[in-house]
N, C-alpha and C positions, 0 to 999 in steps of 0.2 A: 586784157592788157597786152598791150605790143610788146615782146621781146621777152615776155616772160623766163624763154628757155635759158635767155644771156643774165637775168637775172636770179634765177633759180640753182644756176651752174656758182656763179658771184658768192651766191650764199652760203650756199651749202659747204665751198670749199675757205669759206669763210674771208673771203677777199671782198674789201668793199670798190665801191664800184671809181672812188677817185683815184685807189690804187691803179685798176687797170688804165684808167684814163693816163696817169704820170708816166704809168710804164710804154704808152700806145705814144707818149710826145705830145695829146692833147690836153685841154683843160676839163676839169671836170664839169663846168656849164655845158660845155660840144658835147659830151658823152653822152649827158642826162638828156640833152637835144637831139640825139641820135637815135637814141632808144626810144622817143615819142612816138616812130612808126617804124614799121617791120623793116626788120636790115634784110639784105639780101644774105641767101645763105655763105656767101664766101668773105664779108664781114664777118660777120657771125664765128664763122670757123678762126678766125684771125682774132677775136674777141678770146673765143673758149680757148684757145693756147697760150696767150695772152694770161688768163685764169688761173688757168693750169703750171704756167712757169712761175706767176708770184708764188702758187699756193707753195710748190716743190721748193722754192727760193726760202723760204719761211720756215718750212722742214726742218732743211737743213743751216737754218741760225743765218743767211744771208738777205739784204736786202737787196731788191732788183735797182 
């Protein structure tokens, strides 16, 4: 499966995947279209920070 690791990180830190999409300004159809083949790693990185600031946003009781 393409993207596994952008979906793995989604999971785990328990953010679903339309979430990052609202937060990135895109739709969540483009996201799931995106992730059909391997993003280049600096997507990717942009993705997993992306992740990482809902998951913190959530933490701490805020919505991104």
């Amino acid at each position: 499966m393409c993207n596994a690791d952008v979906r793995t990180a989604a999971k785990n830190a328990g953010v679903f995947l339309y979430q990052v999409a609202a937060a990135m300004g895109i739709s969540e159809p483009t996201m799931t279209r995106k992730l059909r083949f391997e993003l280049p790693d600096e997507e990717k990185q942009n993705i997993f920070e992306t992740i990482s600031k809902i998951a913190s946003n959530r933490i701490n009781n805020k919505e991104v």
